[in-house]
PyMOL CGO cylinders between C-alpha atoms (Angstrom):
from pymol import cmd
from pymol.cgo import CYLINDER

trace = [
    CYLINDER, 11.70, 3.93, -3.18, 11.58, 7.93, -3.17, 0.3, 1, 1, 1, 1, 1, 1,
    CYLINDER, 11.58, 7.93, -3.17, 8.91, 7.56, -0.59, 0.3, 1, 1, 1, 1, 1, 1,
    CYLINDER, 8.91, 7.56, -0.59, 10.62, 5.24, 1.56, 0.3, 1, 1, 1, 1, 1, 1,
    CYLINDER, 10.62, 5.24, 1.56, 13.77, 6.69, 1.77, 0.3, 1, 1, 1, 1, 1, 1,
    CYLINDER, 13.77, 6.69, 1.77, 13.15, 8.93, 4.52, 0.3, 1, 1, 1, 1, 1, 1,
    CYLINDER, 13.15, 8.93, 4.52, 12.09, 5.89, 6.55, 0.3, 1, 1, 1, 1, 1, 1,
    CYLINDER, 12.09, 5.89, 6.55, 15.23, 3.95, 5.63, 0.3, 1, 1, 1, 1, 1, 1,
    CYLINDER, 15.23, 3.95, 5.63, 17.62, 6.92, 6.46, 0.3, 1, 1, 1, 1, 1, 1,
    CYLINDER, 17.62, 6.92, 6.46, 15.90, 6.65, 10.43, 0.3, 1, 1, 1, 1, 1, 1,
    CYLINDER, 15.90, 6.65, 10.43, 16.76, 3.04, 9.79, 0.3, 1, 1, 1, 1, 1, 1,
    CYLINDER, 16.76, 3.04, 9.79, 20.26, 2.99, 9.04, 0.3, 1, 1, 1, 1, 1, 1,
    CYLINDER, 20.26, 2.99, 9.04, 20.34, 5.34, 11.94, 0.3, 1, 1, 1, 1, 1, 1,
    CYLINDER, 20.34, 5.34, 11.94, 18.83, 3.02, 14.35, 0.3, 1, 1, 1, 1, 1, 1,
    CYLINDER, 18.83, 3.02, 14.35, 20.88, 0.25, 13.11, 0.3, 1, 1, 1, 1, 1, 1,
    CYLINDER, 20.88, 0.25, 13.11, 23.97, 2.20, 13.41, 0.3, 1, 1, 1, 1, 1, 1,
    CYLINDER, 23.97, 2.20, 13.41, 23.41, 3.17, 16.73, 0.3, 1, 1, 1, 1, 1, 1,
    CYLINDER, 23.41, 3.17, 16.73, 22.65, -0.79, 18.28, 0.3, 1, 1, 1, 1, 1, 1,
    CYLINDER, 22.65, -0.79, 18.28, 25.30, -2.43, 16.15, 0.3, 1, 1, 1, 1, 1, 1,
    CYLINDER, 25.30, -2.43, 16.15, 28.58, -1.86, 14.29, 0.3, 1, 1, 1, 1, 1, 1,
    CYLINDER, 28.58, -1.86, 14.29, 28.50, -2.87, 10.73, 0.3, 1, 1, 1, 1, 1, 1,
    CYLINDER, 28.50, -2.87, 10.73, 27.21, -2.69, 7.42, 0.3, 1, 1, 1, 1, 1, 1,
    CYLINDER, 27.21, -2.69, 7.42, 23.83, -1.25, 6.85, 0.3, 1, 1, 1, 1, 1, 1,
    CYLINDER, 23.83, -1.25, 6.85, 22.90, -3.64, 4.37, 0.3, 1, 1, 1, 1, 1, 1,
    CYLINDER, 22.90, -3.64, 4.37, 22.86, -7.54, 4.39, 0.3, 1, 1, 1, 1, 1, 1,
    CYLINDER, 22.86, -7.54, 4.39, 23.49, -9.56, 1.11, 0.3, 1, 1, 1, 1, 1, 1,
    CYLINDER, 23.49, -9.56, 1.11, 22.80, -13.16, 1.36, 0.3, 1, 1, 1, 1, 1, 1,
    CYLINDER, 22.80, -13.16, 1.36, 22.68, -15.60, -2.04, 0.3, 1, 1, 1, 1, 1, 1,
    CYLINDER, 22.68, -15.60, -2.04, 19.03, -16.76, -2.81, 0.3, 1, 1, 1, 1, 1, 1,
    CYLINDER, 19.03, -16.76, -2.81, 17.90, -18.37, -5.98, 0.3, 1, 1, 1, 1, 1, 1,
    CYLINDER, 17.90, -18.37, -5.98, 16.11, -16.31, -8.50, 0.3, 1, 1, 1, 1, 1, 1,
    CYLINDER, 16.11, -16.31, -8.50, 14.14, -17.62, -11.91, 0.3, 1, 1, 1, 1, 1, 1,
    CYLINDER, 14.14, -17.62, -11.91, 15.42, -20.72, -13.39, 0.3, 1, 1, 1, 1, 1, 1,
    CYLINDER, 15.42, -20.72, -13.39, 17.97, -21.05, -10.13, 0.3, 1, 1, 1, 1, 1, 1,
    CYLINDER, 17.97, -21.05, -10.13, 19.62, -18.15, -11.41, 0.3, 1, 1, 1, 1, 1, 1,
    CYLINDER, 19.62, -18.15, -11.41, 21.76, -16.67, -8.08, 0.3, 1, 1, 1, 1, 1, 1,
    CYLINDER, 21.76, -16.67, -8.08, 21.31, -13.48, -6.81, 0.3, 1, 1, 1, 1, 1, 1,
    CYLINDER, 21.31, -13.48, -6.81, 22.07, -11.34, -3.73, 0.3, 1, 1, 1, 1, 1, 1,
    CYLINDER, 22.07, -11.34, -3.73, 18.84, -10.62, -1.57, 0.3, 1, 1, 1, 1, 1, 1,
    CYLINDER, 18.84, -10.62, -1.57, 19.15, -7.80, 0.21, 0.3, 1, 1, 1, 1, 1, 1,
    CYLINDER, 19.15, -7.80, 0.21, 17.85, -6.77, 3.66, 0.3, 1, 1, 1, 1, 1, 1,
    CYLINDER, 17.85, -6.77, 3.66, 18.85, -4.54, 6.63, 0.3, 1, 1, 1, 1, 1, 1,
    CYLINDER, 18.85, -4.54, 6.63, 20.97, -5.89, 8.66, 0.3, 1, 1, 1, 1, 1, 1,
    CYLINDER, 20.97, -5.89, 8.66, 19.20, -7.30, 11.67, 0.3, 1, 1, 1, 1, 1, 1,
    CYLINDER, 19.20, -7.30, 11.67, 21.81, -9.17, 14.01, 0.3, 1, 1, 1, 1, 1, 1,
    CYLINDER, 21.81, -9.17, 14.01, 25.43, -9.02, 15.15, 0.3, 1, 1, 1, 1, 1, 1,
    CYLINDER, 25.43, -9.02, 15.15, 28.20, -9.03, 12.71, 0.3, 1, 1, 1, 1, 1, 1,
    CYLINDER, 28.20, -9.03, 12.71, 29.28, -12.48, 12.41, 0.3, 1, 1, 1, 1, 1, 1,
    CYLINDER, 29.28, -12.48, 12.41, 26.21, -13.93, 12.97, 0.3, 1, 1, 1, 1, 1, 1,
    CYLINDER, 26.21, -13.93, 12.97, 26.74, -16.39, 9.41, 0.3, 1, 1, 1, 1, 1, 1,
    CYLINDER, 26.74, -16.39, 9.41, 29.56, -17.60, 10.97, 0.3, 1, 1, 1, 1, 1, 1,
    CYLINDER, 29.56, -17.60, 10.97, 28.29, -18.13, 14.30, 0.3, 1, 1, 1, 1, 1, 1,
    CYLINDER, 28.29, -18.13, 14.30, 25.39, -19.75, 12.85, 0.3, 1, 1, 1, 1, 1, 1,
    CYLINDER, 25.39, -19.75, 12.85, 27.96, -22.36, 10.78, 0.3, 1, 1, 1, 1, 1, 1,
    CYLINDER, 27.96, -22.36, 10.78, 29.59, -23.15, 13.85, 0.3, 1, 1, 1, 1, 1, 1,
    CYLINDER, 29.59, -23.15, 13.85, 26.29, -23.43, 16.71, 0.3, 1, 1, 1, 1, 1, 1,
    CYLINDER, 26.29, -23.43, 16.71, 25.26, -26.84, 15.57, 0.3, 1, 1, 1, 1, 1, 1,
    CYLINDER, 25.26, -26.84, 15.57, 22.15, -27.02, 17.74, 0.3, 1, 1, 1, 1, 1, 1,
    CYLINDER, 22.15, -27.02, 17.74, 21.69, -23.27, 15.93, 0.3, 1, 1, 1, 1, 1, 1,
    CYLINDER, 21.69, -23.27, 15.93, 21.90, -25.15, 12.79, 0.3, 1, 1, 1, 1, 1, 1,
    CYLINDER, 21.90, -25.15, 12.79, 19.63, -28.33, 13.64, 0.3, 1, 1, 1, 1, 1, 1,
    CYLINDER, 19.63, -28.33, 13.64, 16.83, -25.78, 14.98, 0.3, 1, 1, 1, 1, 1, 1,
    CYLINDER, 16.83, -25.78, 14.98, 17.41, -22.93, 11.72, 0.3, 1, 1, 1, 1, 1, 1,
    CYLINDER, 17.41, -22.93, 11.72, 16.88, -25.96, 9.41, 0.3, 1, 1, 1, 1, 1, 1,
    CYLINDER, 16.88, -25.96, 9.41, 13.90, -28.01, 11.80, 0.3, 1, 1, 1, 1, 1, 1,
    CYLINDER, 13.90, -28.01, 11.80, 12.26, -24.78, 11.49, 0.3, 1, 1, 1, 1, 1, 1,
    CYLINDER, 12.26, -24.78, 11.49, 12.53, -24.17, 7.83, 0.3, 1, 1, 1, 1, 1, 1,
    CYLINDER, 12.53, -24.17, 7.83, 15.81, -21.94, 7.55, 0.3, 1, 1, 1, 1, 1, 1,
    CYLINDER, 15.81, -21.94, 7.55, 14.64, -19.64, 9.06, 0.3, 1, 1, 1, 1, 1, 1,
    CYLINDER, 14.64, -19.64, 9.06, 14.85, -19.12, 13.11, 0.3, 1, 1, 1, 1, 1, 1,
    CYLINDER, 14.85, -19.12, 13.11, 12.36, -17.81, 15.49, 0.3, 1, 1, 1, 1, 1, 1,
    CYLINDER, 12.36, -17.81, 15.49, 13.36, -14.58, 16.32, 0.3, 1, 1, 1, 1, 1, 1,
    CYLINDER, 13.36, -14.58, 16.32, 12.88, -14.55, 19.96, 0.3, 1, 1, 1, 1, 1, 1,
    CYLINDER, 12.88, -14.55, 19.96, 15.06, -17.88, 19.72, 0.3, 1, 1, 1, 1, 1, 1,
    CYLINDER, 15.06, -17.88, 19.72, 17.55, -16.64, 18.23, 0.3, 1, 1, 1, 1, 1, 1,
    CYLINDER, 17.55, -16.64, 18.23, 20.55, -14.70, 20.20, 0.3, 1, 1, 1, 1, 1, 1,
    CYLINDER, 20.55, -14.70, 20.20, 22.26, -13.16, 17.03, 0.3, 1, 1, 1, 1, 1, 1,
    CYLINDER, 22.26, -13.16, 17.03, 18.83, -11.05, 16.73, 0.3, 1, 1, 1, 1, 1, 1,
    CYLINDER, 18.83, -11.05, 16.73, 20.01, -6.99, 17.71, 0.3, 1, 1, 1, 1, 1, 1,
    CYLINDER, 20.01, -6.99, 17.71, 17.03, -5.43, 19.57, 0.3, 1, 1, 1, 1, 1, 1,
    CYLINDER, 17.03, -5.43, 19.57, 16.17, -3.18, 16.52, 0.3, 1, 1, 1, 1, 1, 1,
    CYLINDER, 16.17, -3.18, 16.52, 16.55, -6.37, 14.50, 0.3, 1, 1, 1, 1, 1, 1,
    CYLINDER, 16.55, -6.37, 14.50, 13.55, -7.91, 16.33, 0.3, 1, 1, 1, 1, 1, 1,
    CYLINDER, 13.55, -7.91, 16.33, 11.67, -4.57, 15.51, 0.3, 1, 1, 1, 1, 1, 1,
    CYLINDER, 11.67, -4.57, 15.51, 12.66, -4.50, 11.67, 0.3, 1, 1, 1, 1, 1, 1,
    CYLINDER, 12.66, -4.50, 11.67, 11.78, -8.29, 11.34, 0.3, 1, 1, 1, 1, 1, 1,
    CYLINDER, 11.78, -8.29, 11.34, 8.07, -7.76, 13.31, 0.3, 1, 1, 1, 1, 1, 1,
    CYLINDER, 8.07, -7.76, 13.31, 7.36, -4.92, 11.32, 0.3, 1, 1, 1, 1, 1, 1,
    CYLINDER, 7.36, -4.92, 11.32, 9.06, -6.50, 8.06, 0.3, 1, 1, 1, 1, 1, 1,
    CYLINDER, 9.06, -6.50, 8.06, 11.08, -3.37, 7.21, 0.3, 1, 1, 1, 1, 1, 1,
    CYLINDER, 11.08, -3.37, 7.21, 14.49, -5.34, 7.24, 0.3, 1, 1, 1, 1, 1, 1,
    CYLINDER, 14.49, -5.34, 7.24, 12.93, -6.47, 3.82, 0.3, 1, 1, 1, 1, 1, 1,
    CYLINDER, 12.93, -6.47, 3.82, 12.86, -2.96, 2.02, 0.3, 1, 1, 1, 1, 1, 1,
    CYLINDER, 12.86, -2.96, 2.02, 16.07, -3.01, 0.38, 0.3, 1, 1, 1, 1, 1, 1,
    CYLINDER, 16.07, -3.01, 0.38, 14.07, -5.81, -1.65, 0.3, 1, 1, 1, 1, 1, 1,
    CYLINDER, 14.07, -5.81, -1.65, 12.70, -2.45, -3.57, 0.3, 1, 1, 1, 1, 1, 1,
    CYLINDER, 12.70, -2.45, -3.57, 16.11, -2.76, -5.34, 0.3, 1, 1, 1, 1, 1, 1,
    CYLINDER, 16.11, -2.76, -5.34, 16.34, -6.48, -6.33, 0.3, 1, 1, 1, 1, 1, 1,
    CYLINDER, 16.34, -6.48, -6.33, 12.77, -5.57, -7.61, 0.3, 1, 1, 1, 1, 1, 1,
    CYLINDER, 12.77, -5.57, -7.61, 14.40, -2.65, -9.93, 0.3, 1, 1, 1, 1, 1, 1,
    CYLINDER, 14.40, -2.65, -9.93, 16.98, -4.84, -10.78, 0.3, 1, 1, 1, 1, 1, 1,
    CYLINDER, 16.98, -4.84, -10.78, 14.80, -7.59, -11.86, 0.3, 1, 1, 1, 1, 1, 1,
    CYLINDER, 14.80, -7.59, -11.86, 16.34, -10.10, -9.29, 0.3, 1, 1, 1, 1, 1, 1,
    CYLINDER, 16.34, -10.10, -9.29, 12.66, -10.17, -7.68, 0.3, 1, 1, 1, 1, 1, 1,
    CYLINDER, 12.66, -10.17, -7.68, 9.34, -9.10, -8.60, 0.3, 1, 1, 1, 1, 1, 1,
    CYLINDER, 9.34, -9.10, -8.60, 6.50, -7.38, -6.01, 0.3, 1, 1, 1, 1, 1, 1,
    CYLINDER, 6.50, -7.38, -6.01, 4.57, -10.65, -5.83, 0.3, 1, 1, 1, 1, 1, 1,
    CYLINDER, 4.57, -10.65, -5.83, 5.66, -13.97, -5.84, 0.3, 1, 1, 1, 1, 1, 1,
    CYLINDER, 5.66, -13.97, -5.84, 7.22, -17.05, -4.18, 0.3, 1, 1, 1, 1, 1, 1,
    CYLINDER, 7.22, -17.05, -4.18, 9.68, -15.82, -1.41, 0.3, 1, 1, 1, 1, 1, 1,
    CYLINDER, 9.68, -15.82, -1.41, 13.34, -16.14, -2.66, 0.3, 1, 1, 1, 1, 1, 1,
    CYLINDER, 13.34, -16.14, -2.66, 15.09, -19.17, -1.00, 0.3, 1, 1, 1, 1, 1, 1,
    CYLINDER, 15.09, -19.17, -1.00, 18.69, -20.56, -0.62, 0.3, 1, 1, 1, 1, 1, 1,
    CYLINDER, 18.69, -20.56, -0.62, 19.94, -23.41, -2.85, 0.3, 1, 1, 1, 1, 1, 1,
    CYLINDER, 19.94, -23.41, -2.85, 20.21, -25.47, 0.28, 0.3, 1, 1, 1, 1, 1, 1,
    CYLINDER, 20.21, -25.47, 0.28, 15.85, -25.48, 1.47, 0.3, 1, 1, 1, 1, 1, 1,
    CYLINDER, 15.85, -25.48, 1.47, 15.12, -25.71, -2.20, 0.3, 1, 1, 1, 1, 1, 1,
    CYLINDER, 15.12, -25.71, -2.20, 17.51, -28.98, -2.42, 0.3, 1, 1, 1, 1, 1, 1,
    CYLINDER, 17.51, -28.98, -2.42, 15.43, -30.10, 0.75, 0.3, 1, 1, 1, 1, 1, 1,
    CYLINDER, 15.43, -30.10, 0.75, 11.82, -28.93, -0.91, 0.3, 1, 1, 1, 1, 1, 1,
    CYLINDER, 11.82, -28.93, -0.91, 12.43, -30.86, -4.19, 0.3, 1, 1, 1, 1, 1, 1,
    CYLINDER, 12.43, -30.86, -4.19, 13.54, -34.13, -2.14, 0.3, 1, 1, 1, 1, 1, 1,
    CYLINDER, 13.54, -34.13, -2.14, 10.50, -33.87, -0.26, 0.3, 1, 1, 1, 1, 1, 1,
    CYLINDER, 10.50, -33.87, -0.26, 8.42, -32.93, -3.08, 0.3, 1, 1, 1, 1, 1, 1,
    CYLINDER, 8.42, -32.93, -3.08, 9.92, -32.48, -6.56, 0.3, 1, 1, 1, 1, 1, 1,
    CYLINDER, 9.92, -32.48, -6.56, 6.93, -30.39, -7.87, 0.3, 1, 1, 1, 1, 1, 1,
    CYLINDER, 6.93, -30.39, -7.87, 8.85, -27.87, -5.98, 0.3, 1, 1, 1, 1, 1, 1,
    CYLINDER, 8.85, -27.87, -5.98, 11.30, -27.36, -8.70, 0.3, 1, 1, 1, 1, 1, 1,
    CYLINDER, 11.30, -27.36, -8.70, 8.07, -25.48, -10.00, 0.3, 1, 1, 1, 1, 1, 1,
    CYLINDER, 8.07, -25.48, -10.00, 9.08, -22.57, -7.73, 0.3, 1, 1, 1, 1, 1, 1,
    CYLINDER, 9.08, -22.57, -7.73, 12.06, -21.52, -9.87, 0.3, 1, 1, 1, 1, 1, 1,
    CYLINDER, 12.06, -21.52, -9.87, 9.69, -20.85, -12.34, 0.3, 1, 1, 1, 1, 1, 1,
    CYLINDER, 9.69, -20.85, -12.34, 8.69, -17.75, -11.33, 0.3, 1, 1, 1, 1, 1, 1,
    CYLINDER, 8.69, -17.75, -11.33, 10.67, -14.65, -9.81, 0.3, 1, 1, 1, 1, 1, 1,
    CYLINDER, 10.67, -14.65, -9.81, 11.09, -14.47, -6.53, 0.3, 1, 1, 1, 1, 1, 1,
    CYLINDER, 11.09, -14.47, -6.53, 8.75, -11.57, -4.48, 0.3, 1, 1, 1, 1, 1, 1,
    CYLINDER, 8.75, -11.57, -4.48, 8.74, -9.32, -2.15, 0.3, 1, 1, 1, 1, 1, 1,
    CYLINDER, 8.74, -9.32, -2.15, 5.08, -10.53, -1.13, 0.3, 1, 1, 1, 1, 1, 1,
    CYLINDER, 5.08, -10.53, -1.13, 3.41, -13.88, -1.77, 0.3, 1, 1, 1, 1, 1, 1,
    CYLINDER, 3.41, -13.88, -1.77, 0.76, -16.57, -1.09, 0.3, 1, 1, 1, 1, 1, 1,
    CYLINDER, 0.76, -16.57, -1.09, 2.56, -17.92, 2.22, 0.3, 1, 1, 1, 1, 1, 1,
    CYLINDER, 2.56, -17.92, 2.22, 3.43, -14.41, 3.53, 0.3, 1, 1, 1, 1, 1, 1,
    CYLINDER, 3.43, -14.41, 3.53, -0.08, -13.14, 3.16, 0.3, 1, 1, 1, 1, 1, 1,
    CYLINDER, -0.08, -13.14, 3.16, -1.25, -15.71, 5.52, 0.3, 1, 1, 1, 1, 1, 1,
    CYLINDER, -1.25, -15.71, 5.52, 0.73, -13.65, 8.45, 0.3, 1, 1, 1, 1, 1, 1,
    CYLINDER, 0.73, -13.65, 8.45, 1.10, -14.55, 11.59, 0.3, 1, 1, 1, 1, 1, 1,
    CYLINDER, 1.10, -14.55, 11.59, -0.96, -17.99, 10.67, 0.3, 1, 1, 1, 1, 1, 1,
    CYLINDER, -0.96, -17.99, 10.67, 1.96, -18.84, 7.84, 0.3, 1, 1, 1, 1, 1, 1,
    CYLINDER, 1.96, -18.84, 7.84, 2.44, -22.80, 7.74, 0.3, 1, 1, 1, 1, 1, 1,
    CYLINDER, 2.44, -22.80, 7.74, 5.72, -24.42, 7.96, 0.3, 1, 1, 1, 1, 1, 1,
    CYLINDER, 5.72, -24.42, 7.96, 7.08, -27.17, 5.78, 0.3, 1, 1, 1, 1, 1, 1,
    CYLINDER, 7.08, -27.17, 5.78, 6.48, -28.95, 4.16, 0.3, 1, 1, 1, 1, 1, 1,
    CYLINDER, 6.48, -28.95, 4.16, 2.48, -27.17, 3.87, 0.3, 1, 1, 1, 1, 1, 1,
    CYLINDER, 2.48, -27.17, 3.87, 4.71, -23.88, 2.95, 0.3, 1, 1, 1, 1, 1, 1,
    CYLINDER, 4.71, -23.88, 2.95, 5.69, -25.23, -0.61, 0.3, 1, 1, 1, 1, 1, 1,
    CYLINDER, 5.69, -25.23, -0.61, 2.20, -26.48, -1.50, 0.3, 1, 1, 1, 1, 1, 1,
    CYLINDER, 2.20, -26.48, -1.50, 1.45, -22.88, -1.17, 0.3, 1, 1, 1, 1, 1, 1,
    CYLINDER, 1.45, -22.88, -1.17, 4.15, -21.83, -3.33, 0.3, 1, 1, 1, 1, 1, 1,
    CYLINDER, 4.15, -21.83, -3.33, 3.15, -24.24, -6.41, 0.3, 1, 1, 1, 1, 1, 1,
    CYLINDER, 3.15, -24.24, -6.41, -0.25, -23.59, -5.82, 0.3, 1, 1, 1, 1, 1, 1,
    CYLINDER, -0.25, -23.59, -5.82, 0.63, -19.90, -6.47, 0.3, 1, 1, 1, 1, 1, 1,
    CYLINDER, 0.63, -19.90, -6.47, 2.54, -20.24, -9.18, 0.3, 1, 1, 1, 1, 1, 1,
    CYLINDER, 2.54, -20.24, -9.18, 0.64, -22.57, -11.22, 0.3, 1, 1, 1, 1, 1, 1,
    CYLINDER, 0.64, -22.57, -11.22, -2.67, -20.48, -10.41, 0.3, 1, 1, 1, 1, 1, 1,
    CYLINDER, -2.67, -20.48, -10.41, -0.66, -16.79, -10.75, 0.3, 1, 1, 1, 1, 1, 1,
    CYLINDER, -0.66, -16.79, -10.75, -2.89, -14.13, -12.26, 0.3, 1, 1, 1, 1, 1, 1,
    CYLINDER, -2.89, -14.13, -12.26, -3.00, -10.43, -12.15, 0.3, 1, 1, 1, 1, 1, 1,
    CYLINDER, -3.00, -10.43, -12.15, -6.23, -10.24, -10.27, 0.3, 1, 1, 1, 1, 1, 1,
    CYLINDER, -6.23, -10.24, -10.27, -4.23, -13.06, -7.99, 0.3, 1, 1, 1, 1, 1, 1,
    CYLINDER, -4.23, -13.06, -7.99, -1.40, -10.71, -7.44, 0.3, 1, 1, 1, 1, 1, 1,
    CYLINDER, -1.40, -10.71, -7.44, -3.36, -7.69, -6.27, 0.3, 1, 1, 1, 1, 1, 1,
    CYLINDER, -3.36, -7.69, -6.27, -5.42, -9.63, -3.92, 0.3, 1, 1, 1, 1, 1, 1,
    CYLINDER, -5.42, -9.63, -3.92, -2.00, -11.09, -2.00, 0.3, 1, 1, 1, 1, 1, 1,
    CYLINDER, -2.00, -11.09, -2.00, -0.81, -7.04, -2.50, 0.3, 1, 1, 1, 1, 1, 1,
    CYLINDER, -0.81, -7.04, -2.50, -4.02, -5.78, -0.65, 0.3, 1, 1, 1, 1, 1, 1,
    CYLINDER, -4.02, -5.78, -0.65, -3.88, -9.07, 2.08, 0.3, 1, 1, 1, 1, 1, 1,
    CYLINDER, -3.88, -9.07, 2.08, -0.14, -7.87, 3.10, 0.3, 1, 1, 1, 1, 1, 1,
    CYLINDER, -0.14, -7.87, 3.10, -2.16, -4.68, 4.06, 0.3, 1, 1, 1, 1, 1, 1,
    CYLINDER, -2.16, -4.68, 4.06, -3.19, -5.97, 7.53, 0.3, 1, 1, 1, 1, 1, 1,
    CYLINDER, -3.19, -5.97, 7.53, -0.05, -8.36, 7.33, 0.3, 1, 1, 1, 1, 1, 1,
    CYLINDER, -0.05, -8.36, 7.33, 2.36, -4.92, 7.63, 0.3, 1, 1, 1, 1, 1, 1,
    CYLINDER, 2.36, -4.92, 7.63, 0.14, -3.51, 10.28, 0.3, 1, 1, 1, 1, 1, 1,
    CYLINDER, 0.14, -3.51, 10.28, -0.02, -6.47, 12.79, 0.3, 1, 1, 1, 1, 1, 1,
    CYLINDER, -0.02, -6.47, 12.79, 3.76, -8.09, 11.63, 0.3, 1, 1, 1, 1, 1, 1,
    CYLINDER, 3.76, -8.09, 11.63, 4.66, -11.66, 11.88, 0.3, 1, 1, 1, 1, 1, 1,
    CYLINDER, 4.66, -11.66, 11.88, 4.38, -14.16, 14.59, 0.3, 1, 1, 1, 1, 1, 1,
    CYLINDER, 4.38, -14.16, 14.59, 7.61, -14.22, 16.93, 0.3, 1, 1, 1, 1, 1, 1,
]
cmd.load_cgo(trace, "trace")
């Protein structure tokens, strides 16, 4: 965190200067054994933009179609740093502190909100599996980068992670998310 912090100072800079608002964005995810928790990211769209997503229902149908999670160049609530921070994954360093905290751990499934796990167990309820394990920063389905599958493919990688977790595992999905950070995610 020490060595990142110059980096986040430009950051919160940047994301000052686009966008009035908090810094930080804290959204409820579910931790080990559905335990709640408060992910944290840098702020990447408009203020509001929870609330304007609750009340865009064609927002909504896409956000959950697309497995809660919107394509960025789709979505209008996205700030122009935003698009940057997402592409280059550095709205996802404040996850350095749920790591200290013990919300989330380095490697593992990525942390999800009570409403896609509901969907994931009624599609397959070996996903109840995933609360197993802590949420990460870095995982199976993240290391696959700009080729990462949708659902419901996504949560076969997930229990196929945890149930097959090791240490040697965990440093080979570190060392993939080397070439993942330098080429970002798909738009």
């Amino acid at each position: 965190m020490v060595l990142a912090l110059p980096l986040f100072l430009v950051i919160v800079a940047l994301v000052k200067l686009v966008s009035p608002g908090p810094v930080l964005f804290r959204q409820p995810r579910m931790g080990r054994g559905g335990i709640p928790f408060s992910c944290l990211k840098i702020r990447t769209m408009v203020p509001g933009a929870q609330e304007e997503l609750k009340q865009n229902l064609a927002l909504q149908a896409l956000h959950r179609e697309n497995g809660f999670k919107l394509p960025t160049q789709l979505d209008p609530r996205v700030t122009r740093v935003g698009r940057v921070l997402r592409r280059t994954h550095l709205d996802e360093l404040p996850q350095l502190w749920n790591v200290l905290r013990g919300d989330m751990s380095l490697v593992g499934p990525r942390p999800i909100e009570r409403e896609q796990y509901e969907k994931w167990v009624a599609m397959n309820p070996e996903a109840s599996d995933i609360l197993t394990a802590a949420p990460g920063i870095f995982g199976a389905w993240t290391a696959q980068g700009r080729n990462r599958v949708g659902d419901p493919d996504r949560i076969l990688v997930e229990i196929e992670f945890i149930r097959n977790r090791s240490l040697v595992g965990d440093v080979k999905i570190l060392l993939r998310h080397v070439s993942v950070l330098m080429v970002g995610q798909r738009e």
